[in-house]
MIROPA-349062 format. One record per residue (C-alpha): residue number from 1; residue in one letter; x, y, z. Coordinates in steps of 0.1 Angstrom, whole numbers. Layout:
ATOM seba pator    xx    yy    zz
ATOM  NUM     A     X     Y     Z
...
END
This chain:
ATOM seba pator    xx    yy    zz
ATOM    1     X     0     0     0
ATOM    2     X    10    34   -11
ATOM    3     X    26    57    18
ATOM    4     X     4    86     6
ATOM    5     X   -29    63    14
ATOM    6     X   -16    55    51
ATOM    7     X    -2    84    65
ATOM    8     X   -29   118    69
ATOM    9     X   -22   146    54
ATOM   10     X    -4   173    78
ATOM   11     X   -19   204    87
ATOM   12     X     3   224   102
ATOM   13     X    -5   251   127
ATOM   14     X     8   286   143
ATOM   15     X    13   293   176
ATOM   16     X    17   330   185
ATOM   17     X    22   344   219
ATOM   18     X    12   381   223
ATOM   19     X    25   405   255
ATOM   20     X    22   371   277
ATOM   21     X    29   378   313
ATOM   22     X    25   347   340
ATOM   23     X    28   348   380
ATOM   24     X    15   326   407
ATOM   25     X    10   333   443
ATOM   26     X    -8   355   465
ATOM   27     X    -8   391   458
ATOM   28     X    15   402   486
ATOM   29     X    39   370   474
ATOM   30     X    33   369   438
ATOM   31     X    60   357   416
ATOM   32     X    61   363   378
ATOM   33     X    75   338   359
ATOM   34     X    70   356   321
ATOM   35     X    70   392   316
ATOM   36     X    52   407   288
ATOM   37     X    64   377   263
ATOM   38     X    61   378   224
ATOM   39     X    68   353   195
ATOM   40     X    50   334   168
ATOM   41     X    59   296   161
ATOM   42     X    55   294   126
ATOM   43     X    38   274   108
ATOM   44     X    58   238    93
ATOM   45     X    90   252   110
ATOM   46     X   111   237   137
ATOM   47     X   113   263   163
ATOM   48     X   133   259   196
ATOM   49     X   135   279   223
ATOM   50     X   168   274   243
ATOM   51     X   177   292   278
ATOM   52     X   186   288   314
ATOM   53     X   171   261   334
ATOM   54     X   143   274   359
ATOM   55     X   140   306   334
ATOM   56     X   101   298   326
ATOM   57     X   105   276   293
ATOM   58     X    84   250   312
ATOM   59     X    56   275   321
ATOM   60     X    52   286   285
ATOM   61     X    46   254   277
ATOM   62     X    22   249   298
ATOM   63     X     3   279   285
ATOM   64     X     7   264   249
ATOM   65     X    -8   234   257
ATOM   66     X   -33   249   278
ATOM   67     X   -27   238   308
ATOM   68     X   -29   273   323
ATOM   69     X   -39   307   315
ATOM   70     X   -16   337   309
ATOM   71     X   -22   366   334
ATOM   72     X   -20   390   309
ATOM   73     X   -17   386   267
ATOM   74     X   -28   357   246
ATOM   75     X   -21   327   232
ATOM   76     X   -35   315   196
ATOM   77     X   -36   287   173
ATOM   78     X   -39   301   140
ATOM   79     X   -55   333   152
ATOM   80     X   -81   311   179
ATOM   81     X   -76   319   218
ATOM   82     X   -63   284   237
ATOM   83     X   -90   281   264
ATOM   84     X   -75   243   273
ATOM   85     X   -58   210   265
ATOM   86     X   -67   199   231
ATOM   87     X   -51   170   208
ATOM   88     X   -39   200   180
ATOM   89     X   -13   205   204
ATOM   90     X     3   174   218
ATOM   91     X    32   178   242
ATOM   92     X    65   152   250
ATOM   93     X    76   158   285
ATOM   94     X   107   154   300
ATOM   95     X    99   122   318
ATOM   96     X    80    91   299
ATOM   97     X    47    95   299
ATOM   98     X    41    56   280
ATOM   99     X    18    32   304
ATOM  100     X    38    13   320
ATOM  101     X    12   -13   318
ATOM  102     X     2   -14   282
ATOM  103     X    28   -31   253
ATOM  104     X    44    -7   229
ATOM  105     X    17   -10   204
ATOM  106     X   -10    -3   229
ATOM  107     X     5    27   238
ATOM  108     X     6    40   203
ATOM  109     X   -29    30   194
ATOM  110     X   -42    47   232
ATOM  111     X   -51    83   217
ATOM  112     X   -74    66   188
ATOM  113     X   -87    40   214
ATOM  114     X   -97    67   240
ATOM  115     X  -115    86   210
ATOM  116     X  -130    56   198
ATOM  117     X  -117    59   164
ATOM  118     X   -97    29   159
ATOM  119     X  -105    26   126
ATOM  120     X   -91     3   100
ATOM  121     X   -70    33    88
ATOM  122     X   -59    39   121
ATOM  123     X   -43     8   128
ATOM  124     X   -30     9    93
ATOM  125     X   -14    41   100
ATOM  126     X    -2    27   137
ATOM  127     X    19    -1   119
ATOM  128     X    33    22    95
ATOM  129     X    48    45   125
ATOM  130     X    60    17   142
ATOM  131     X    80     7   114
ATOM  132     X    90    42   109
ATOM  133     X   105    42   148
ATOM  134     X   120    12   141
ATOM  135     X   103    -7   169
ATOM  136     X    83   -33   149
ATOM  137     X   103   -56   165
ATOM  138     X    95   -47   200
ATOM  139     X    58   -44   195
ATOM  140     X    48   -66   225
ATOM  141     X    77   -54   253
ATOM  142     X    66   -31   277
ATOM  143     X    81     3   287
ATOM  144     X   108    -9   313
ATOM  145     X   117   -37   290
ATOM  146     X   126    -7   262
ATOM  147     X   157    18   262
ATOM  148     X   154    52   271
ATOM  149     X   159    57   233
ATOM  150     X   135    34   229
ATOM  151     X   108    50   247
ATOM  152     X   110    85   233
ATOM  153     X   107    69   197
ATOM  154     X    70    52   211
ATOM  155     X    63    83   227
ATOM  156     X    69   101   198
ATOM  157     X    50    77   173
ATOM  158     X    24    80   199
ATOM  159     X    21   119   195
ATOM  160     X    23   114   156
ATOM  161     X    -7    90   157
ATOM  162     X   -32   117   163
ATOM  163     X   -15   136   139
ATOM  164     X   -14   170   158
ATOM  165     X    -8   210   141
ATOM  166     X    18   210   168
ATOM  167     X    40   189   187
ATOM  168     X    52   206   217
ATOM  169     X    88   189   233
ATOM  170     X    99   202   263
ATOM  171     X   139   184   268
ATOM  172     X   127   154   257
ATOM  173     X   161   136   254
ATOM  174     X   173   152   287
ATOM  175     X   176   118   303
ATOM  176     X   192   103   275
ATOM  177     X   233    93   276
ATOM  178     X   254   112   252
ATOM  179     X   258    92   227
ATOM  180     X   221    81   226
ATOM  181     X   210   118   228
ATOM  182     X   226   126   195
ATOM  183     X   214    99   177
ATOM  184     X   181   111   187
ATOM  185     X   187   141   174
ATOM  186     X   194   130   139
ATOM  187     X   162   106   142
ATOM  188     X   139   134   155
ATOM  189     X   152   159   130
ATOM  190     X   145   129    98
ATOM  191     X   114   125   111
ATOM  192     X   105   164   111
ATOM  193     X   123   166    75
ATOM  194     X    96   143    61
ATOM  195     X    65   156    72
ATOM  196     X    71   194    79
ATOM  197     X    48   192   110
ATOM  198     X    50   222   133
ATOM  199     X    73   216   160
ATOM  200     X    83   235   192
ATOM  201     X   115   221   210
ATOM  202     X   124   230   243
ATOM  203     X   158   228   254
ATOM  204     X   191   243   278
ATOM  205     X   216   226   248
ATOM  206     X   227   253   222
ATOM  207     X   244   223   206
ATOM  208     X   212   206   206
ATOM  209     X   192   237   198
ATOM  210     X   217   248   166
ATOM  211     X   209   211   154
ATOM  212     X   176   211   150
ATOM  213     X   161   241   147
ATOM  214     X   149   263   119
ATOM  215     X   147   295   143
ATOM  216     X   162   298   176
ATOM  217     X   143   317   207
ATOM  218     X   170   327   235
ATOM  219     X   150   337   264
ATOM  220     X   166   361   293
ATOM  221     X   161   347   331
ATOM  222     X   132   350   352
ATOM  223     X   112   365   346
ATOM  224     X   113   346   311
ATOM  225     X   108   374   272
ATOM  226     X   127   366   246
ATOM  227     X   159   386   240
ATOM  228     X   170   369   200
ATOM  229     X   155   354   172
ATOM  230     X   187   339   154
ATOM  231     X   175   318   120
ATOM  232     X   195   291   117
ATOM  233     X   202   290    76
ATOM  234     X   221   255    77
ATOM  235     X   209   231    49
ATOM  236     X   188   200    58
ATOM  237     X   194   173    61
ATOM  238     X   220   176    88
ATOM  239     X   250   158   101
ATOM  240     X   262   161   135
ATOM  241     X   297   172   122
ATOM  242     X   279   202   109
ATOM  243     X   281   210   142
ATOM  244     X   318   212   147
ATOM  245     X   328   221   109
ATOM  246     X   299   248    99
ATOM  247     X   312   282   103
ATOM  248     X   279   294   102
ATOM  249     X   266   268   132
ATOM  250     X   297   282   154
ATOM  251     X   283   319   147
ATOM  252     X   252   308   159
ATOM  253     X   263   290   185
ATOM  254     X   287   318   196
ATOM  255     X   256   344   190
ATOM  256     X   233   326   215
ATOM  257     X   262   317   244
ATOM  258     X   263   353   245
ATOM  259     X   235   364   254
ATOM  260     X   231   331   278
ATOM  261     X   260   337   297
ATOM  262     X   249   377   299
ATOM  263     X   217   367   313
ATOM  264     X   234   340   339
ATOM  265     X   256   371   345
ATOM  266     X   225   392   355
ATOM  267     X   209   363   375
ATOM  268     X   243   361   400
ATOM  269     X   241   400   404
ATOM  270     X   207   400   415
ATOM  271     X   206   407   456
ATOM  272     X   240   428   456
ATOM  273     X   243   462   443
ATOM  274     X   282   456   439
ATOM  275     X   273   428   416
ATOM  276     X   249   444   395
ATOM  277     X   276   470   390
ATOM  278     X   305   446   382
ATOM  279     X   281   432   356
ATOM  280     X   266   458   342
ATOM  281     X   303   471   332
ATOM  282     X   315   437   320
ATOM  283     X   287   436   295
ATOM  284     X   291   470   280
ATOM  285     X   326   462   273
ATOM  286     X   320   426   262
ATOM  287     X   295   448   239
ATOM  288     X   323   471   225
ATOM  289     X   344   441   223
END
């Protein structure tokens, strides 16, 4: 059977965020996370959004998926508000989310099954990504009888199965061992070449983030905006030496570590005046540099 008559034809959506502020706690205590945040992920690109851990990354997820509400702004999906959760949007976590209890191919079918739409062309279309994760072979093992590899390859056929506008990835190969983390990355980034879904990657790796992306968001600290938009021009497909040997991907890389380290800079100041000051003179001369 023809590819073309399996696999559903992708719609991809856009995601923009519009003046999004988020804080939690009492009024007297309140804490903002995001501060007056703006950025659009477009449509059938591969957008990540790289900065430093605890900055808010995680919290705009959440208001993504709709999970939460923003306290101020909006979120759309192709120019609709997100009022909650809904399957156009389908989010990878950092931790496995497969059911421990249920086989490989039960977890991939579960989003059609919970619908009630396991059709004919959805099973069809659920052995055709289970070949294309390279787990047809491990259909019937469980999730703690698969590697960590392994399970982010289910997890993600099991996103693809309800064939979202957006998959949303927040570090999903954090857990992963080094050498098993980039050879997710090259798998991920095939399987984004071939369909053009819209995808939003979360991440604290620049190496990671120059790799993959089409467009790279570097957030500032908490409370989380964005401070670059760096387009990331490298021909597709990649290779991981593209990371070492690419000019272009060190300039990138080298663009982005900037403002990272700036913004860690600006994080140790914070509580002592002298601090601030030392900072704020290291980074006008790193400017001039």
């Amino acid at each position: 059977m023809a590819e073309s008559k399996i696999t559903p034809k992708v719609i991809p959506g856009e995601l923009a965020v519009q003046g999004v502020s988020k804080s939690y706690g009492a009024i007297h205590f309140r804490k903002e996370v995001v501060h007056d945040c703006s950025f659009t992920i477009e449509r059938a690109k591969l957008t990540v959004m790289v900065g430093p851990s605890g900055c808010g990354k995680s919290t705009l997820i959440r208001l993504l998926a709709g999970f939460e509400q923003p306290s101020a702004g909006t979120v759309t999906l192709d120019g609709a508000p997100i009022t909650g959760p809904d399957r156009d949007r389908l989010v990878l976590f950092q931790e496995t989310a497969l059911f421990p209890w249920m086989t490989t191919w039960d977890n991939i079918l579960y989003g059609p099954r919970a619908r009630g739409q396991l059709t004919k062309e959805a099973l069809e279309f659920g052995e055709f990504l289970l070949v294309k994760v390279g787990l047809q072979d491990f259909r019937d093992k469980y999730p703690g009888q698969l590697s960590g590899g392994m399970q982010r390859r289910a997890e993600l056929a099991r996103a693809m199965i309800n064939n979202p506008k957006v998959m949303i990835l927040d570090e999903p190969f954090r857990g992963l061992d080094a050498m098993t983390k980039e050879l997710m990355w090259e798998y991920y980034s095939r399987l984004y070449e071939e369909n053009r879904r819209t995808n939003f990657f979360v991440t604290t790796d620049i190496d990671e983030a120059v790799f993959l992306a089409d467009r790279v968001l570097v957030m500032s600290n908490i409370p989380t905006q964005v401070r670059a938009v760096i387009d990331v021009d490298l021909p597709r497909p990649r290779k991981l030496s593209d990371l070492v040997e690419s000019d272009r991907a060190n300039d990138i890389k080298k663009q982005a570590l900037s403002i990272l380290h700036a913004e860690a800079m600006r994080s140790f100041s914070r509580g002592s005046k002298a601090a601030a000051d030392f900072v704020e003179a290291y980074l006008k001369r790193a400017s001039r540099a």
